[in-house]
C-alpha positions as CSV (number, residue, x, y, z in Angstrom):
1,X,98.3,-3.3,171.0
2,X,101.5,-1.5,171.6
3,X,100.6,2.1,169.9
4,X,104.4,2.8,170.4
5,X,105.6,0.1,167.9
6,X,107.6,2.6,165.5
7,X,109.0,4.7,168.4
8,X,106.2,8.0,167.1
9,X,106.4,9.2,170.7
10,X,110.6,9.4,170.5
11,X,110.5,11.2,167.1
12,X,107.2,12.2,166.5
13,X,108.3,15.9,168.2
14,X,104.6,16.6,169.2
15,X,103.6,16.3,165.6
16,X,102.4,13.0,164.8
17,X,100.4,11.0,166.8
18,X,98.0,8.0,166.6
19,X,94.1,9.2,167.0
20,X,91.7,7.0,168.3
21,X,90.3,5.3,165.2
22,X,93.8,4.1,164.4
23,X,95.0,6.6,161.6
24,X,97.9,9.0,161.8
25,X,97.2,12.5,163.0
26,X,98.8,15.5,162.2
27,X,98.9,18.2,165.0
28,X,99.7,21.6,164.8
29,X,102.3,23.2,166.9
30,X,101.1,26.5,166.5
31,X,97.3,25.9,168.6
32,X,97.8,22.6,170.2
33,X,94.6,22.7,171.4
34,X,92.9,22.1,167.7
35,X,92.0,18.6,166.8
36,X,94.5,16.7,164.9
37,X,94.3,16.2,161.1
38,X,93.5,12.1,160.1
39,X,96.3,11.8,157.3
40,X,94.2,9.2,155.8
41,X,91.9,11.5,155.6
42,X,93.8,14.1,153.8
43,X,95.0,11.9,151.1
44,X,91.2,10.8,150.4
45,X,90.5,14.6,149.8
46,X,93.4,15.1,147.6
47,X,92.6,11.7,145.6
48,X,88.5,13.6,145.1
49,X,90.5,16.5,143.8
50,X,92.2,14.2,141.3
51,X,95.8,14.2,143.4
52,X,96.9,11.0,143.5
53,X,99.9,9.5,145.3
54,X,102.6,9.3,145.7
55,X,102.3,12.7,146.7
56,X,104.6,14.8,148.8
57,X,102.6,16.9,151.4
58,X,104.1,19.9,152.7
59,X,102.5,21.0,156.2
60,X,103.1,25.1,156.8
61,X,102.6,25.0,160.4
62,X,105.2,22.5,161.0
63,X,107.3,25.0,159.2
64,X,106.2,27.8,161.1
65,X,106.7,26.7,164.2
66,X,110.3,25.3,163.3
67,X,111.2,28.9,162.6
68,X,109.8,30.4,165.6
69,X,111.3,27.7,168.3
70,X,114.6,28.3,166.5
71,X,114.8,32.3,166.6
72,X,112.5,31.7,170.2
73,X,115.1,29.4,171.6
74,X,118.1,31.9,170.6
75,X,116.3,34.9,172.2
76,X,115.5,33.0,175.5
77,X,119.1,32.1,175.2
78,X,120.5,35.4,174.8
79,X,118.8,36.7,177.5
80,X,119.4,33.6,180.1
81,X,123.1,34.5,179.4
82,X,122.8,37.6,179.9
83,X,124.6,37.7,176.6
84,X,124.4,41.2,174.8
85,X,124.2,40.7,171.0
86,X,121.8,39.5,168.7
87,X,120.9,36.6,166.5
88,X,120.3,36.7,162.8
89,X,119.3,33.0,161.7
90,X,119.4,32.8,157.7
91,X,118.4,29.7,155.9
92,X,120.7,28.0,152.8
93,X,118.8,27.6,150.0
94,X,120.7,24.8,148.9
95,X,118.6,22.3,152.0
96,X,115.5,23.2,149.6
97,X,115.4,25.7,146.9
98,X,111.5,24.8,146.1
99,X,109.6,28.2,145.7
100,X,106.6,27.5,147.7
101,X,109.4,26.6,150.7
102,X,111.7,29.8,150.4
103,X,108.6,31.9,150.2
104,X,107.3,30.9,152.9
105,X,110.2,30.8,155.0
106,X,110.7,34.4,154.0
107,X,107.1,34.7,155.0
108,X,107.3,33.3,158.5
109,X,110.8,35.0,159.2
110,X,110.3,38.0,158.6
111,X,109.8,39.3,162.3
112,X,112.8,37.3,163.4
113,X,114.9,38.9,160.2
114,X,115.3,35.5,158.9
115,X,117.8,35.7,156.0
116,X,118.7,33.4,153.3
117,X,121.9,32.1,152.5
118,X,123.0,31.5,149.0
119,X,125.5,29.6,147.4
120,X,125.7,29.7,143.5
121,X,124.4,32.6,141.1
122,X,121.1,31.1,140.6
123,X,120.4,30.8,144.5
124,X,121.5,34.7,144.2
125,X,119.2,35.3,141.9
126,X,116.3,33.2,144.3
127,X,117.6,35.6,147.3
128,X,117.4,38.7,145.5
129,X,113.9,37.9,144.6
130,X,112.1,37.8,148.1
131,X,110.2,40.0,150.7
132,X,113.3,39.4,153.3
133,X,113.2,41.8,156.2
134,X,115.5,45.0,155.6
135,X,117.3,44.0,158.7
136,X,118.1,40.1,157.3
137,X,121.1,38.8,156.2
138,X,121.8,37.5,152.2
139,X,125.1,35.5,153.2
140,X,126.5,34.7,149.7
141,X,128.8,31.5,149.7
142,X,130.5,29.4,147.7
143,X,132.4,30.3,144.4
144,X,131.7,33.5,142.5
145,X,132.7,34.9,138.8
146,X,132.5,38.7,138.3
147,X,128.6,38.7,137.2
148,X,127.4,37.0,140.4
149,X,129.6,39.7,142.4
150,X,128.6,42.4,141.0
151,X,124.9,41.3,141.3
152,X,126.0,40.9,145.2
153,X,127.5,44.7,145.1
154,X,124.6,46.0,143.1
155,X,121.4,44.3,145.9
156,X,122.5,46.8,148.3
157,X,121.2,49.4,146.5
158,X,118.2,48.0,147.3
159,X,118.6,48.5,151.1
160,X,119.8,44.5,151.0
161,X,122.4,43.5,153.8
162,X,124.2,41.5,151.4
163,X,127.7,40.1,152.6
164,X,130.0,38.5,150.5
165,X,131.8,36.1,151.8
166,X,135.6,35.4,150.2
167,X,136.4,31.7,149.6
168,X,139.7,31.9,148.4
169,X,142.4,35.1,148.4
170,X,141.7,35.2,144.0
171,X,138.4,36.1,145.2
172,X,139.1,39.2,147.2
173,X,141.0,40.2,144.0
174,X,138.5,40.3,141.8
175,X,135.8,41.6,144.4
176,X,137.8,44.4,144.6
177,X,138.1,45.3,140.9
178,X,134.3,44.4,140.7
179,X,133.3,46.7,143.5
180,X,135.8,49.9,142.5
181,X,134.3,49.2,138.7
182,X,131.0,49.8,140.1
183,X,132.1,52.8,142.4
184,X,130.3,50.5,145.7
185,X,132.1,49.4,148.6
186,X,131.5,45.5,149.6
187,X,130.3,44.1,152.9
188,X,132.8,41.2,152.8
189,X,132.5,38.4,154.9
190,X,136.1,35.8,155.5
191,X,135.4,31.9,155.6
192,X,137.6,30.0,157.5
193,X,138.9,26.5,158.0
194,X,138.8,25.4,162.3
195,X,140.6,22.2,163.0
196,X,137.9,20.4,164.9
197,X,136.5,17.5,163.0
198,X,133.3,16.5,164.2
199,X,131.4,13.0,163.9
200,X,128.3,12.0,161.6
201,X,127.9,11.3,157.8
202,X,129.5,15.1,157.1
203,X,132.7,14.7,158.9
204,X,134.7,15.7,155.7
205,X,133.2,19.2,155.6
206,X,134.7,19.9,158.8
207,X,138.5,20.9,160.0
208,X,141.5,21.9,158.2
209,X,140.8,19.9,155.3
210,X,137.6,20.5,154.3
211,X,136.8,21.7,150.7
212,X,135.9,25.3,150.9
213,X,137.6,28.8,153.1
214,X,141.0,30.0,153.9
215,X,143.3,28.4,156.2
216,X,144.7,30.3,159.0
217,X,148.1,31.6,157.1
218,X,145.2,32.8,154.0
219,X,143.3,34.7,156.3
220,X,146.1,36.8,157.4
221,X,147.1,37.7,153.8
222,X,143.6,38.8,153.2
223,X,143.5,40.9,156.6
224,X,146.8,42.7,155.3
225,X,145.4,42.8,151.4
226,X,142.4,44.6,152.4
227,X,144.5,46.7,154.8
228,X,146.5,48.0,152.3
229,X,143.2,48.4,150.4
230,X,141.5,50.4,153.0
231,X,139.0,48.2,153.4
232,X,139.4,46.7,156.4
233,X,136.5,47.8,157.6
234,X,134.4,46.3,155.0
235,X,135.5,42.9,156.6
236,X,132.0,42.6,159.2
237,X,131.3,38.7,159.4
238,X,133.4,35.7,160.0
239,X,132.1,32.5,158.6
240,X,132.8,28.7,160.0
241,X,130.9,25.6,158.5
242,X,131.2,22.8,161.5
243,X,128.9,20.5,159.1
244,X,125.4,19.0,158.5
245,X,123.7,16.9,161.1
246,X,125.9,17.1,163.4
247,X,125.2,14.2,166.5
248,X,127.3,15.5,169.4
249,X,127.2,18.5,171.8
250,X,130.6,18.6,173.2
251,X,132.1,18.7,169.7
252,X,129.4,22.2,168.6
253,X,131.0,23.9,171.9
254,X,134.4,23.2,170.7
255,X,133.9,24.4,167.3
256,X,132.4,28.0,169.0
257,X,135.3,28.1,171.2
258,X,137.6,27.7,168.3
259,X,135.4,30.0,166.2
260,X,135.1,32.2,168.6
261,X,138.8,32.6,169.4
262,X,139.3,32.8,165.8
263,X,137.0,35.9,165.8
264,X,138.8,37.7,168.6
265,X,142.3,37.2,166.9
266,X,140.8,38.8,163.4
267,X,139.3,41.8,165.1
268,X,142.4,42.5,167.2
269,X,144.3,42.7,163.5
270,X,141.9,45.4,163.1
271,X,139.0,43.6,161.2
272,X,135.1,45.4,161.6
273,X,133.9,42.3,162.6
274,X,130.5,42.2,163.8
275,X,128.6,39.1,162.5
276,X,130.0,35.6,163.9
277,X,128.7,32.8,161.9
278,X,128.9,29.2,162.9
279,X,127.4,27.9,159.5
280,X,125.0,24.8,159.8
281,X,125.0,21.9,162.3
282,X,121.7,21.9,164.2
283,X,120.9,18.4,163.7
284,X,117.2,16.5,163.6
285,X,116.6,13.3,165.6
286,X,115.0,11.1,162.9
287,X,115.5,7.8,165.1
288,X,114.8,9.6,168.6
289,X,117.2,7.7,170.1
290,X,118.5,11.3,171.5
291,X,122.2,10.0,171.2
292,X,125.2,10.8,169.1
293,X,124.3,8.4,166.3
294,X,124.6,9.8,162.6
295,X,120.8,9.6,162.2
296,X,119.9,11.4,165.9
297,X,121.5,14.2,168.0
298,X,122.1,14.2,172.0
299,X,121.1,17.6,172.5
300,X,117.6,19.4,172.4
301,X,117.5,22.6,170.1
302,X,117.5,24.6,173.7
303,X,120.8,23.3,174.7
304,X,122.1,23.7,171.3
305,X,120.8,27.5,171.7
306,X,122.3,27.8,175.2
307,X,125.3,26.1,174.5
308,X,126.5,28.5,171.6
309,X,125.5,31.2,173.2
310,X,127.3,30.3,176.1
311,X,130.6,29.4,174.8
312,X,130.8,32.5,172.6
313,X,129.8,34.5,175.2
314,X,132.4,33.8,177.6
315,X,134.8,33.8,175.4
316,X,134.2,37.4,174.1
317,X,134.2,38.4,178.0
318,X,137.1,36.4,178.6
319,X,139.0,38.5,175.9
320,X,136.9,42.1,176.7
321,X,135.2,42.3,173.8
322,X,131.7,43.3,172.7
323,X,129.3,40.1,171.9
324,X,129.2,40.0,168.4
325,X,125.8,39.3,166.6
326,X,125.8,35.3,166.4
327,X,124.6,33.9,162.7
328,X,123.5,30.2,162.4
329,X,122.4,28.1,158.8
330,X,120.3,25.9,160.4
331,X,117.9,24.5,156.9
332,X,118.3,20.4,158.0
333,X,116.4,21.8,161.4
334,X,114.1,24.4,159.7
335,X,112.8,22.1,157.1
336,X,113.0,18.8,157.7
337,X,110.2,18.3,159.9
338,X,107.8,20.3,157.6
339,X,107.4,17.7,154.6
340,X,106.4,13.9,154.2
341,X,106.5,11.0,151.5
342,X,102.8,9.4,151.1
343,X,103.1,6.5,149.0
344,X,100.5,3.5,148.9
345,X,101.2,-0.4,148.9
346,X,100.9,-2.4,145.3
347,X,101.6,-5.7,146.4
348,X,103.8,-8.0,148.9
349,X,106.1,-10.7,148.0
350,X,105.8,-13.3,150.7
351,X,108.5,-15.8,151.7
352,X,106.3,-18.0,154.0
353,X,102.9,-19.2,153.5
354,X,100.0,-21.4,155.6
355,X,99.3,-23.9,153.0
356,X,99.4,-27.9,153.4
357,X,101.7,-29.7,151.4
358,X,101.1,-33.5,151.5
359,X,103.8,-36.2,150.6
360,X,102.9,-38.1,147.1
361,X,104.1,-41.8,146.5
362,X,107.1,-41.8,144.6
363,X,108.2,-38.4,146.4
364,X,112.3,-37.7,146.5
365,X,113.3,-38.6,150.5
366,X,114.6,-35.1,151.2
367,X,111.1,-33.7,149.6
368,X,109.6,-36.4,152.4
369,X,111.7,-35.0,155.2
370,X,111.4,-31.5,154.2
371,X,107.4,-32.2,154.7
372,X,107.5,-33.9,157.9
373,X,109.2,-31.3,159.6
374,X,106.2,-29.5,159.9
375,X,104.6,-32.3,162.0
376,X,107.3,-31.9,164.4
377,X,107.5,-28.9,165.0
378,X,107.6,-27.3,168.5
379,X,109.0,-24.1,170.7
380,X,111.8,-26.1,171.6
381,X,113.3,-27.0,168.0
382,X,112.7,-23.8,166.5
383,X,116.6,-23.6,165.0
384,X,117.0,-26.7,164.3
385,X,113.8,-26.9,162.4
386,X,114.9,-23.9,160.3
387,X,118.3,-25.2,159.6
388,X,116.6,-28.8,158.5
389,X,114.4,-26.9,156.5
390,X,117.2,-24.7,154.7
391,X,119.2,-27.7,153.9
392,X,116.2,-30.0,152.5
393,X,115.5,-27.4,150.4
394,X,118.3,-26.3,149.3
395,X,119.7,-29.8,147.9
396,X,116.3,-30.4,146.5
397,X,117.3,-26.7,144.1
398,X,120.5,-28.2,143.5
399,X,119.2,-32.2,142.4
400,X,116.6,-29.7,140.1
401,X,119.6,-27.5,138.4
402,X,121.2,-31.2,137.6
403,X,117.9,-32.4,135.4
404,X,117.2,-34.9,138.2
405,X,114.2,-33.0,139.6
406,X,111.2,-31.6,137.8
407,X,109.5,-28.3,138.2
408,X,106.0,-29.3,139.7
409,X,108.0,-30.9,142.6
410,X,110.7,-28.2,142.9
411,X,107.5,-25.9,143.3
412,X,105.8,-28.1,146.5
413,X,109.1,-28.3,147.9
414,X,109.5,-24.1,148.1
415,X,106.0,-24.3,149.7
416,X,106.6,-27.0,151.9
417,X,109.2,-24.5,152.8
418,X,107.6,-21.2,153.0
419,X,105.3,-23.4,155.5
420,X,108.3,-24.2,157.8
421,X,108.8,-20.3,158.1
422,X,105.5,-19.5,158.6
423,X,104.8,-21.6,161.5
424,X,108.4,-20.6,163.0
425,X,107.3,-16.9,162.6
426,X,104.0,-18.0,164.4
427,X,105.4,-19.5,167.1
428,X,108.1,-17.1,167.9
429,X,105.6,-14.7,168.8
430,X,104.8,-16.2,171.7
431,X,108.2,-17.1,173.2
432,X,109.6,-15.5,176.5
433,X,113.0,-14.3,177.2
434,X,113.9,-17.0,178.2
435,X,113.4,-18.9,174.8
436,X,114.4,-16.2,172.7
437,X,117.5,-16.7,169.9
438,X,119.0,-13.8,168.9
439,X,120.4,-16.2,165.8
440,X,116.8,-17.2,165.0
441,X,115.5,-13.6,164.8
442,X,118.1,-12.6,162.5
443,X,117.9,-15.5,160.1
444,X,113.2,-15.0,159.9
445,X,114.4,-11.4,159.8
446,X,116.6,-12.1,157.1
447,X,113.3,-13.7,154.8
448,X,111.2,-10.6,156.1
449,X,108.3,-9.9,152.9
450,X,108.7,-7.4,150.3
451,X,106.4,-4.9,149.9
452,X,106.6,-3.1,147.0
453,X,105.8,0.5,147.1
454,X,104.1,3.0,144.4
455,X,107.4,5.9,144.2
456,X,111.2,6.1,143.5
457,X,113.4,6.1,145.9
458,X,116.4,8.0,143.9
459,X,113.6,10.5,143.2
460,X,111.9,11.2,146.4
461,X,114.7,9.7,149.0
462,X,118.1,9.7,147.6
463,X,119.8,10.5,150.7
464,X,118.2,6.9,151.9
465,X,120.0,5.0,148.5
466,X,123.4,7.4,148.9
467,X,124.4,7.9,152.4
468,X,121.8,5.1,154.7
469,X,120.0,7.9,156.4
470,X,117.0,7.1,158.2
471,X,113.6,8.6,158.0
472,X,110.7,7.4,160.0
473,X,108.3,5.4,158.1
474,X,105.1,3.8,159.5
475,X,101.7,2.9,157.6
476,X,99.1,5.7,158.4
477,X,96.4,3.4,159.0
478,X,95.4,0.4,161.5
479,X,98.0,1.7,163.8
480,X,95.0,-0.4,166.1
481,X,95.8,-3.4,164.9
482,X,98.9,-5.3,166.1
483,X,101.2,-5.8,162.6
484,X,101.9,-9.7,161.2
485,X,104.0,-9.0,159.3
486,X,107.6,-8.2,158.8
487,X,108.8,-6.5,155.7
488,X,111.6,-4.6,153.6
489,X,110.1,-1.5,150.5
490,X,111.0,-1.8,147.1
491,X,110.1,0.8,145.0
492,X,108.9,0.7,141.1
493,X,112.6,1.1,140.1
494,X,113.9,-1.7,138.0
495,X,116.7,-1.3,140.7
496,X,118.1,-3.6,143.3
497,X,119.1,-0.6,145.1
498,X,115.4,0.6,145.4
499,X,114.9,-0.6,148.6
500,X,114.9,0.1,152.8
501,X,116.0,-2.5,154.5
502,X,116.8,-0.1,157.7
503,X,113.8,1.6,159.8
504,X,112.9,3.4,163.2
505,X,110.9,1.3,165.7
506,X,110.4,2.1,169.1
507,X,113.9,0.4,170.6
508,X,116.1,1.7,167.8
509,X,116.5,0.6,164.2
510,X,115.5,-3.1,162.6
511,X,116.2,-4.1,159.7
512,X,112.5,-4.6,158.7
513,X,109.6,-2.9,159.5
514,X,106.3,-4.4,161.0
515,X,103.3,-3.7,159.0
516,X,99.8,-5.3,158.1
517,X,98.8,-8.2,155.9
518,X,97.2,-6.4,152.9
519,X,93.5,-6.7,152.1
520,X,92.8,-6.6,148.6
521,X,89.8,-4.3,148.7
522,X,92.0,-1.5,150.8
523,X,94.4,0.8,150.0
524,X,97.2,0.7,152.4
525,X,99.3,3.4,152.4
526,X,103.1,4.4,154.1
527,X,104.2,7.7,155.1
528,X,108.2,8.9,155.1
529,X,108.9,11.9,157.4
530,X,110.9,14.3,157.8
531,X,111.8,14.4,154.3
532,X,111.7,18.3,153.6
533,X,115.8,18.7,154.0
534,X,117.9,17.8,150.5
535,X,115.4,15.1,149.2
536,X,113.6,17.3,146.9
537,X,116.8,18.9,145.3
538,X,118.8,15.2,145.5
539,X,116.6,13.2,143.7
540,X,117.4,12.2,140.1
541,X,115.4,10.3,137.1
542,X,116.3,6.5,137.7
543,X,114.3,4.8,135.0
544,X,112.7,7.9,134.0
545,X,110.2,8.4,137.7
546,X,109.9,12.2,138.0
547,X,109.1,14.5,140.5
548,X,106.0,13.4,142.5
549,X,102.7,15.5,142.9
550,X,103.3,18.2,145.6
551,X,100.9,19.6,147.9
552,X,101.2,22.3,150.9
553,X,98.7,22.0,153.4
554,X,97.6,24.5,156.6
555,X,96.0,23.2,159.8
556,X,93.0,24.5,160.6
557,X,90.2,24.2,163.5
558,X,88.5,21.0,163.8
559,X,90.9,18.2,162.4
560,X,90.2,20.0,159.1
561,X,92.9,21.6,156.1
562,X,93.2,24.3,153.7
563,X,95.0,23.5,151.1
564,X,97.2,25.7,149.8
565,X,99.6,25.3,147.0
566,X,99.6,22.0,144.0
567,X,102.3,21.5,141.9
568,X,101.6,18.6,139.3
569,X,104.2,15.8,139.5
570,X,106.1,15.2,136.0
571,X,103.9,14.0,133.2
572,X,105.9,11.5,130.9
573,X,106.0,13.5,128.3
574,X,108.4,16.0,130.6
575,X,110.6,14.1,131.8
576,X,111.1,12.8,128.3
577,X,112.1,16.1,127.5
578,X,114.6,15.9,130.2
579,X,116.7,13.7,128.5
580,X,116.4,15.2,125.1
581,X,113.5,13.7,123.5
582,X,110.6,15.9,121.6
583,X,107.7,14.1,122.7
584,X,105.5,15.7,120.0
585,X,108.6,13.9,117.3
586,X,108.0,10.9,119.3
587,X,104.2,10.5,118.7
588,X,104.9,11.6,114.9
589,X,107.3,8.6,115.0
590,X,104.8,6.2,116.5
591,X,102.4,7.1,114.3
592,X,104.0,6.2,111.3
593,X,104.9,3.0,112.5
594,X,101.4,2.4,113.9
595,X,100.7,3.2,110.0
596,X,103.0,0.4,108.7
597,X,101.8,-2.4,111.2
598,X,98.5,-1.5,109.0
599,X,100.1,-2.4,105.8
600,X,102.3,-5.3,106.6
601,X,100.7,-7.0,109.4
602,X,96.9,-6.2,108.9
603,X,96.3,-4.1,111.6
604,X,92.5,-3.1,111.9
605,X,92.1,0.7,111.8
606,X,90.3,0.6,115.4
607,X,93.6,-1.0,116.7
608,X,95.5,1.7,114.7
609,X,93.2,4.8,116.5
610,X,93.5,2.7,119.8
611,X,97.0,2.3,120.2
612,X,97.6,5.9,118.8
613,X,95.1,7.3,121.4
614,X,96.3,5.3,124.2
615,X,100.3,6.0,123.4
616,X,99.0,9.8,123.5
617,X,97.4,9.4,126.7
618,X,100.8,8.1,128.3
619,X,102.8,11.0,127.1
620,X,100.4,13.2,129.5
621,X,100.1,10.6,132.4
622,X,101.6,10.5,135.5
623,X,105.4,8.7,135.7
624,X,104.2,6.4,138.6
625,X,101.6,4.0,138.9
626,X,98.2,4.9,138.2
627,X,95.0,3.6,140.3
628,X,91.9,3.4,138.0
């Protein structure tokens, strides 16, 4: 079969791969010469250890290796150019502010003095808390009250390079007072609004409207406040956001250029600025279609590093000045790649079948018609067949939602035609070019299967519900086998909105996803990746779904794992508490109830001590579906 049916060798980076036995391998980046890791594999493992899925399995050499290409690709960069500063990557909590994630990427940056980027008091308080290198930047962003500034002030008593970065000219006001209360000086850092909009979902949070710094006329009134405060000097690091994701490489030179004229201008008003910082936009290519769609990126993260290097390079020569140290926010790159949605199959809803329906004396003439088209059926009639087929069985619904139709029949006739679309489905298969309808594919498309799927998407993949991104999914077995069938995800959600209807494949994005007819006796199980970026922090409790089971894994020698960190997904009884009830006030309440139904409807006491044991075990079980 085609091995390349979800487009793995487009996005796959390197990192996933089909092995020889059909399964998903993982391989690591870091010793590319180990044997790969059968995915299948791993969730059998985890399921012996009593870890069922849906379970979201963290890989730390993807993660790894994400932060050493990145700060890599910069130095190799720098020294192509020729350019003659540094670069400080830092990494914004917000993209995922898990513990076992910011520990480890404090961990693995460390010899790149890899900082952290903060952007509300509690992300502070995150920062503050971890091994960062002494040479690292703590970039705090975003909106601050006195407490989280002097917290800011206080850190670099700790040998912390912590710059705080005004949002708004009130700001600089009350820094000031905070930092002459305290008897410190600040390291301040200016945002400020560029007028270059770029493309992509994050559009808004770019140019001279976008929600957050100073606008050109503000920044001047804080160069001449803190001039007149003596503490221009304090001023060492310029901050521009250009966005999340974003697709195209012409529009990241701009925004350097612009950024870097920007910085010139400020430093010849007498500004110590020595930190240029071009905020996030280092996008991922979920799709691999290596274009300037919202879901891919045209550019490879060495041309990105080039690129910006580059641009600010000559324009710092161009104006005579020294190359300032160049900052990036690059989480969406760092983590995205390092963390994946495993989630197993429950059942299918099928819109076609393969079963004979036979015409019965008496039958209505459309039911009769509807049956025969079967018979005549052939490669040449395939539209025509489906539009006969539509109509037949539509005015048969219609004659049954009048009274003139009974149910039994109404039944044979959606059979008669689910059989129609099976044999159309059949026989498209095998049609050239030549005999191919576009209109045809769309409408089968359109009554693709629905295979409903064991997790939540507003808990695991909001961004998917919220904003149509794409992530790959593909099943991560019987990659061997060619698929039969076409099919859209539901998840457990009483939600119409719990579902993909949009997926990679190997020429692009469909609007349903090719996977296996289910066997009864096997699991079949579906992987989302590239999830580590936003999904964790996004996700909410639609219908009471919690978190998932977590898991971070190492690669090791051999095709085998160590595993190194669980968290336990969300018992029932916790994310009850979520919303404010006492569970323990809840089985008291059930109880006494139980109690009642004893008295008035002569409950045995075995059914009283079952139904109180089995509504205890659900407080502590798991908020998704349980296998037995």
């Amino acid at each position: 079969m085609d091995h390349d049916t979800y487009g793995i060798s487009r996005w796959g980076d390197g990192l996933v791969g089909i092995l020889p036995n059909g399964n998903i391998g993982l391989h690591d980046p870091l010793f590319p010469n180990n044997q790969p890791v059968d995915l299948a594999g791993v969730i059998q493992k985890l399921e012996k250890r009593g870890i069922q899925t849906p379970v979201l399995l963290r890989v730390s050499n993807f993660l790894e290796h994400r932060i050493q290409v990145i700060n890599e690709s910069f130095n190799e960069a720098i020294q192509q150019v020729g350019y003659r500063g540094k670069y400080r990557g830092v990494f914004p909590i917000k993209v995922n502010q898990q513990a076992h994630v910011v520990e480890r990427i404090s961990e693995y940056g460390e010899p790149y003095h890899f900082g952290l980027e903060v952007g509300s008091k509690a992300e502070l308080l995150i920062a503050l808390s971890q091994n960062v290198n002494p040479e690292a930047l703590i970039i705090c962003n975003g909106y601050k009250d006195s407490e989280f500034i002097r917290l800011a002030l206080l850190s670099s008593k700790l040998g912390m390079r912590t710059v705080i970065v005004m949002e708004s000219v009130r700001e600089l006001n009350l820094i000031i007072e905070v930092s002459r209360e305290l008897g410190i000086p600040p390291t301040l850092g200016v945002r400020v609004k560029l007028v270059n909009v770029v493309s992509g979902y994050w559009s808004a949070t770019s140019g001279d409207r976008s929600s957050f710094g100073l606008s050109i006329a503000q920044v001047v009134e804080v160069v001449e406040i803190l001039r007149r405060e003596n503490l221009l000097d304090a001023l060492v690091l310029q901050h521009s956001h250009l966005g999340s994701q974003v697709p195209n490489m012409i529009e990241i030179r701009k925004f350097a250029q612009e950024a870097s004229r920007l910085f010139i201008e400020i430093k010849k008003l007498g500004a110590n600025l020595q930190y240029l910082d071009l905020g996030g936009g280092l996008g991922v290519d979920y799709t691999g279609e290596n274009s300037s769609s919202p879901n891919s990126i045209n550019y490879s993260l060495e041309e990105y590093c080039y690129s910006v290097v580059e641009t600010v390079g000559f324009e710092m020569n161009d104006a005579g000045f020294d190359h300032p140290c160049i900052v990036t926010e690059s989480g969406r790159a760092c983590v995205a790649q390092s963390s994946m949605l495993l989630f197993s199959v429950l059942e299918s809803t099928s819109y076609e079948s393969d079963g004979v329906v036979l015409a019965e004396e008496g039958d209505h003439p459309l039911l009769c018609s509807l049956i025969e088209l079967s018979d005549g059926l052939s490669n040449d009639n395939l539209l025509e067949s489906l539009n006969d087929a539509t109509y037949y069985r539509d005015e048969l619904r219609a004659l049954f939602r009048r009274g003139r139709l009974s149910l039994p029949v109404l039944a044979r006739a959606e059979r008669a035609h689910q059989r129609i679309l099976g044999q159309i489905r059949v026989r498209m298969e095998s049609l050239d070019d030549a005999e191919w309808s576009e209109e045809l594919n769309q409408r089968v498309q359109g009554m693709a299967d629905i295979y409903h799927c064991n997790f939540s998407l507003f808990q695991s993949l909001p961004d998917v519900w919220a904003i149509d991104q794409l992530h790959p999914i593909i099943p991560l077995t019987r990659l061997n086998e060619k698929p039969d069938r076409n099919a859209v995800l539901c998840d457990v959600t009483c939600d119409s909105d719990g579902r993909i209807d949009r997926f990679v494949v190997a020429d692009g994005v469909s609007d349903c996803l090719p996977l296996h007819s289910l066997d009864e006796n096997e699991e079949y199980y579906l992987g989302a990746f590239f999830v580590g970026a936003y999904q964790e922090t996004l996700g909410d409790l639609h219908n009471l779904f919690g978190d998932t089971n977590v898991v971070t894994i190492r690669l090791k020698e051999k095709g085998e794992f160590e595993l190194l960190d669980e968290v336990e997904g969300d018992t029932v009884s916790e994310v009850l508490s979520y919303v404010e009830y006492e569970p323990k006030r809840l089985l008291e309440k059930f109880k006494a109830r139980a109690e009642r139904a004893v008295k008035d409807h002569g409950a045995s006491l075995e059914e009283l001590k079952e139904l109180v044991s089995t509504y205890r075990e659900s407080l502590r079980g798991y908020t998704y579906y349980e296998s037995d």
